[in-house]
C-alpha positions in Angstrom: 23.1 -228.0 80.7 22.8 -227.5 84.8 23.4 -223.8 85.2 25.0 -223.2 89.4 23.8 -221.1 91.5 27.1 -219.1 91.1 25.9 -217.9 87.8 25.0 -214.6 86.3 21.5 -214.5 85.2 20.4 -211.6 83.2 16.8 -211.1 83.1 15.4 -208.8 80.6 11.9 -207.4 81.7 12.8 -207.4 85.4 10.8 -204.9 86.6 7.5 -206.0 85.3 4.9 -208.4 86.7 7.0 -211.9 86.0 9.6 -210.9 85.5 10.1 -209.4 89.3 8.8 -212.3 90.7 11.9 -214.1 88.7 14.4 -211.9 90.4 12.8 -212.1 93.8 13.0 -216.0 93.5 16.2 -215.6 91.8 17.4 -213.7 95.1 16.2 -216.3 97.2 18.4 -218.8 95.7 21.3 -216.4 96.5 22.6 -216.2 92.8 25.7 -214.9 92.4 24.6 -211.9 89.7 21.0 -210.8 88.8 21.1 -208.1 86.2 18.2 -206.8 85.9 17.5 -204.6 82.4 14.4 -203.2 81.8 13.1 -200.0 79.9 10.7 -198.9 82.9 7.7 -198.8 80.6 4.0 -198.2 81.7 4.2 -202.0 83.2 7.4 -201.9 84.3 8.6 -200.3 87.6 10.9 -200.8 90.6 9.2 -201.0 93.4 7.9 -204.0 92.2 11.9 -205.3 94.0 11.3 -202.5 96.8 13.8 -204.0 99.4 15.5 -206.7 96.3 17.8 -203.9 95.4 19.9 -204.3 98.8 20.6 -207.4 97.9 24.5 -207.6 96.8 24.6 -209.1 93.9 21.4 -207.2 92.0 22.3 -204.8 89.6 19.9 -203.0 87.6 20.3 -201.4 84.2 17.4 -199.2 82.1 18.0 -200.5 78.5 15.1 -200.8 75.6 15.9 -204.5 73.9 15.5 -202.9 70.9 18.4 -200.8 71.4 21.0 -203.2 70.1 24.1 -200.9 71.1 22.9 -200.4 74.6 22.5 -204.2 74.9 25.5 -205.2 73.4 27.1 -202.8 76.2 25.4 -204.3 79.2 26.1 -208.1 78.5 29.9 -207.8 77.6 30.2 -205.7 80.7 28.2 -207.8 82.8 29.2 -211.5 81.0 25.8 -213.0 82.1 26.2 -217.3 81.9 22.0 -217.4 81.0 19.5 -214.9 79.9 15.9 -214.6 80.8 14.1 -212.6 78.1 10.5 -211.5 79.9 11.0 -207.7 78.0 7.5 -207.6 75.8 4.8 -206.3 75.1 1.9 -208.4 76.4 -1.8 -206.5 76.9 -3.9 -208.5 73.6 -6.6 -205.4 73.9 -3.8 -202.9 73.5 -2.1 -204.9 70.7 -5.2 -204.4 68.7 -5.5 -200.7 69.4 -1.8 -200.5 68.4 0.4 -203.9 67.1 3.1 -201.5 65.3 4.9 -201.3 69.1 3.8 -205.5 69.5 6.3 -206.4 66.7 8.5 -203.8 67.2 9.4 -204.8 71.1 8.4 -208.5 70.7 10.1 -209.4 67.4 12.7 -207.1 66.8 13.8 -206.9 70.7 14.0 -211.0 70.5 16.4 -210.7 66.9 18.7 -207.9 69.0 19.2 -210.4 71.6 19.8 -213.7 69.6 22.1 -211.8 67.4 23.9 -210.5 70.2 24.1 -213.6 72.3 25.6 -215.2 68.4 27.9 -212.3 68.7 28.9 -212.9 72.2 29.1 -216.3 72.5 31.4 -216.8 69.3 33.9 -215.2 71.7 33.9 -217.8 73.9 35.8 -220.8 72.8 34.6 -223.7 74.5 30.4 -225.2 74.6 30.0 -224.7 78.5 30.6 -221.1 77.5 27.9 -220.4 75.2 25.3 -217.9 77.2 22.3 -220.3 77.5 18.7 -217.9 76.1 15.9 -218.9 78.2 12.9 -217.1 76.1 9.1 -217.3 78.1 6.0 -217.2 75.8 2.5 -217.7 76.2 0.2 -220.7 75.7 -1.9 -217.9 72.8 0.5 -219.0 70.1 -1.3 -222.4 70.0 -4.5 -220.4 69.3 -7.7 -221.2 70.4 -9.2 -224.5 72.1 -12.6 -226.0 72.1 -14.2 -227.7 74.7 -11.9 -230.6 75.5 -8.1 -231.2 74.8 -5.0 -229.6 76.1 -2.3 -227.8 74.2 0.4 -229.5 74.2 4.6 -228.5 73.2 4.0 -229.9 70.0 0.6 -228.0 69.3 0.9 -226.4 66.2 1.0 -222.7 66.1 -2.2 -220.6 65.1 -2.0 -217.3 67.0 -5.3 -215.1 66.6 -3.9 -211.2 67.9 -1.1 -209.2 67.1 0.2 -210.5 70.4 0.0 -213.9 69.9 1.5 -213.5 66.5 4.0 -210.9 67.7 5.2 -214.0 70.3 4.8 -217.0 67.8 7.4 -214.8 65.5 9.7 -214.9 68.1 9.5 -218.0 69.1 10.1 -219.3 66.1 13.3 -216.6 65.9 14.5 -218.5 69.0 14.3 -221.9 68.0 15.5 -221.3 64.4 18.8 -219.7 65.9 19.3 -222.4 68.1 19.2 -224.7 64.9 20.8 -222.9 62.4 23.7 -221.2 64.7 23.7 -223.6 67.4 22.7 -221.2 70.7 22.1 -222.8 73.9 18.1 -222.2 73.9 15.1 -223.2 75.9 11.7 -222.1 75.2 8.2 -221.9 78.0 4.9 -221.3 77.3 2.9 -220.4 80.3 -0.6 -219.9 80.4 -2.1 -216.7 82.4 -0.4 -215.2 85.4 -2.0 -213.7 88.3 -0.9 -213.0 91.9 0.9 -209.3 93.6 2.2 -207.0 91.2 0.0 -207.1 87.9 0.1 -203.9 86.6 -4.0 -202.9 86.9 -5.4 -203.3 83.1 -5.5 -207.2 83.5 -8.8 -208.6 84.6 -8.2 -209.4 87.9 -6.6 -206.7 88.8 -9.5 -204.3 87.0 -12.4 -206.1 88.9 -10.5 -205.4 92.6 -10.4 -201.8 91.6 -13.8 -201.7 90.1 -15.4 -203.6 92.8 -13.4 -201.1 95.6 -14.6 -198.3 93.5 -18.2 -199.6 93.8 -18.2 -199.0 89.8 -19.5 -201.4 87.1 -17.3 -204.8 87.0 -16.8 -205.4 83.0 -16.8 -209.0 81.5 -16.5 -209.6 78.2 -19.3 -211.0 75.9 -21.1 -213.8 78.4 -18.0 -214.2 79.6 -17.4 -218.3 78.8 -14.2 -217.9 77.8 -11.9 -220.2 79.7 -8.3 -219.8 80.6 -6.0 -222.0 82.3 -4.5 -219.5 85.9 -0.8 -219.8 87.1 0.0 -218.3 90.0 2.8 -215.7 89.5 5.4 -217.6 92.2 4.6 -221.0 91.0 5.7 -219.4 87.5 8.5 -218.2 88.7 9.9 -221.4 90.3 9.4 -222.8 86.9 11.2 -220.5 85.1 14.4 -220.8 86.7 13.9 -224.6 86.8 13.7 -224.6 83.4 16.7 -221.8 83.0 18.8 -224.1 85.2 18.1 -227.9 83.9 15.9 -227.5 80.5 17.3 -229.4 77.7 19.1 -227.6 74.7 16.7 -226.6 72.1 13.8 -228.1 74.1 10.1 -226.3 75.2 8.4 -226.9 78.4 4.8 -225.6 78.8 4.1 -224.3 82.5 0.5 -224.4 83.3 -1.7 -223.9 86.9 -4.4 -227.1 86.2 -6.7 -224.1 87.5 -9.4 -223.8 84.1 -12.3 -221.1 84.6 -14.4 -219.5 83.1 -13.5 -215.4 83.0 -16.9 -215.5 84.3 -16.1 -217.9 87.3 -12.8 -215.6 88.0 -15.0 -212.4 88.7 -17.9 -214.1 90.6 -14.5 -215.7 92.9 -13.1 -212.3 93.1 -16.2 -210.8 94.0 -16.5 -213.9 96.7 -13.2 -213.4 98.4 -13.8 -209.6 98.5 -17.3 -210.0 100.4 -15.1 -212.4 103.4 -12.3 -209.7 103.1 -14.3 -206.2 102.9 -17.8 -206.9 102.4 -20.2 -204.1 101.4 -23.0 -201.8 102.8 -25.1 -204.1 101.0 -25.2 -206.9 98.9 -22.2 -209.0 97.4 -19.7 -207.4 95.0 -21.2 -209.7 92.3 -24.4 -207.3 91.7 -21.4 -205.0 89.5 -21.1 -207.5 86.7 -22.0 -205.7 83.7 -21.5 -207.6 80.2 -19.7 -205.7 77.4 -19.2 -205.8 74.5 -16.5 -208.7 73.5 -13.0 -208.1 71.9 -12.5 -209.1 68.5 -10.9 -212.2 67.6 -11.7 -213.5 71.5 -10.0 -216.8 71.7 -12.3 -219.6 73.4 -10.5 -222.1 75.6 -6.7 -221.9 76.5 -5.9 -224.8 79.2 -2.2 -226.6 79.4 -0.7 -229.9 79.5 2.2 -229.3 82.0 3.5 -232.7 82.1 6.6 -232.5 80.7 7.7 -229.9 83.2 6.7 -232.4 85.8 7.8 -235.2 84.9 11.2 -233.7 83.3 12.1 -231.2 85.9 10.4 -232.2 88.6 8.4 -228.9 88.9 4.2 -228.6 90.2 2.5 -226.0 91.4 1.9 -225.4 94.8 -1.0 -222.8 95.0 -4.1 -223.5 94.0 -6.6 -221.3 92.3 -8.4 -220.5 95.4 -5.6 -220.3 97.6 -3.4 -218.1 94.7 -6.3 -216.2 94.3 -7.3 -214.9 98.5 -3.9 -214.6 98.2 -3.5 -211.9 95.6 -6.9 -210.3 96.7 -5.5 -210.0 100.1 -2.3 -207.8 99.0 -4.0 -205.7 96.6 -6.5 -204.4 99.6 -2.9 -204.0 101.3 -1.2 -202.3 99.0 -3.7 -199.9 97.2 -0.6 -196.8 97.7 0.8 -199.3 94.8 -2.0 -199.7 92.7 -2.2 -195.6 92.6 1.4 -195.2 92.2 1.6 -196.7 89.0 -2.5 -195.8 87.8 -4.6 -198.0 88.7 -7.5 -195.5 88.3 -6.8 -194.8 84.7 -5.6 -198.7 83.7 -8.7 -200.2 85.0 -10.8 -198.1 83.7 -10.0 -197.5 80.1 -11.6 -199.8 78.0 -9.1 -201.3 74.8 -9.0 -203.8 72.4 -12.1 -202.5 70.3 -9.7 -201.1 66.9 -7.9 -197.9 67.1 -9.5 -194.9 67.4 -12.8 -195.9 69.0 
């Protein structure tokens, strides 16, 4: 299935991190309809599209997925040909404090959505008018890695937090819909997103504040732990790529080729802050402080993103070091924003260490 650019995309989650940075690209491809529906939660608000919202054919709706009637509501007004389902809940240190809202949003959101898009689509009579259900996951539903191999779209599933798990349960939902009652669906699996807009409680994001705030930089256990970074554009790109020419039923793992250590992430924050605004004295680096590690802290998460490639013709174009100046540079430029939606209090509230401690 090649979705036009004269189609209506519905993106659910639009205000948040990704999700924005969907509609912004989504924009610049002059779509004919963006609908926008998102709940304005603590990570989600609109000036992450300050200046989007003028463009004609953006329309924005505040709806909870997991109010089924609300939803149903917005997509037979709106008719959307795909939808992008980015609404969920995604911190893993405040899906340990709290999972109940983790399968709630993540799990029961997804089943509102299938079942309506079922509901929908039985409506329209003919297979090129089935509403094609693009649903982005995370590379933590494959678990954890050791020091070699890459996860690949066949990687079995062994999620180790309530958010992982939350996500692997609706992935599976997706794909066993797409079986059983024959949706149009596509699944990704990215691994983690930085660049503007994070909302402040993800590490990058806490060590800028930290390090501006001259306070201590946290990093968790020795901090060896490796992740695979994808800048948030380069994401985004993929994400419609995949929305527009995926293959029915098939999943496409989006990955940066960018592996560090968390360790190596703060030390290259800390370095591009020192060219940027260096301090009185001494690099940033002398704020490290290592805490006490989350529980259930997977290793190694790195991707195998050739299918993507080869498939859909889709790379990266940032690099780590370039994504990274990058996003250091606007959050020094846009600290109003960072206040605006509490940066002070998200990065400096510890989480992940069990309710009620």
């Amino acid at each position: 299935m090649i979705l036009p650019d004269q189609s209506c995309i519905l993106v659910t989650g639009g205000a948040g991190f990704i999700g924005s940075a969907v509609i912004r690209h989504l924009i610049e491809k002059n779509f004919k309809k963006i609908v926008n529906v998102d709940a304005l939660t603590y990570a989600g608000n609109l000036s992450t599209l300050a200046g989007q919202s003028q463009y004609g054919g953006y329309v924005f709706e505040q709806v909870n997925i997991c109010d089924q009637d609300a939803l149903r509501d917005v997509i037979k007004r709106h008719q959307p040909d795909a939808i992008m389902h980015l609404a969920a809940e995604s911190h893993v240190d405040r899906s340990i404090d709290g999972p109940g809202l983790f399968i709630e949003t993540n799990i029961k959101g997804t089943y509102n959505l299938l079942e309506l898009i079922r509901e929908e689509s039985a409506g329209r009579h003919t297979k090129s008018g089935r509403i094609r259900f693009h649903h982005v996951s995370t590379d933590e539903v494959y678990g954890s890695l050791g020091e070699q191999g890459l996860f690949v779209e066949d990687s079995p599933y062994q999620p180790n937090s309530p958010y992982s798990a939350s996500k692997a349960a609706s992935d599976h939902l997706v794909r066993a819909w797409g079986e059983t009652f024959g949706l149009d669906i596509v699944v990704s699996n990215c691994s983690n997103n930085y660049g503007p807009y994070q909302y402040p409680e993800k590490l990058i994001p806490v060590v800028i504040h930290r390090a501006l705030d001259e306070e201590p930089i946290p990093v968790y256990g020795k901090g060896d732990n490796v992740r695979d970074w994808l800048f948030v554009d380069d994401h985004a790109r993929a994400l419609v790529t995949v929305m527009q020419g995926g293959e029915n039923g098939r999943t496409y793992n989006i990955g940066g080729d960018s592996e560090r250590t968390n360790l190596e992430v703060v030390h290259g924050i800390c370095n591009v802050l020192d060219q940027l605004r260096p301090r009185a004295h001494g690099s940033y680096s002398s704020l490290i402080e290592f805490v006490t590690d989350r529980p259930g802290h997977d290793f190694r998460y790195a991707i195998d993103a050739t299918r993507i490639k080869t498939e859909l013709d889709w790379s990266a174009k940032e690099t780590f070091e370039s994504g990274l100046h990058e996003t250091v540079s606007w959050y020094l430029s846009n600290q109003e924003w960072v206040a605006s939606v509490g940066g002070d209090g998200a990065s400096s509230l510890r989480r992940g260490l069990g309710a009620g401690r």
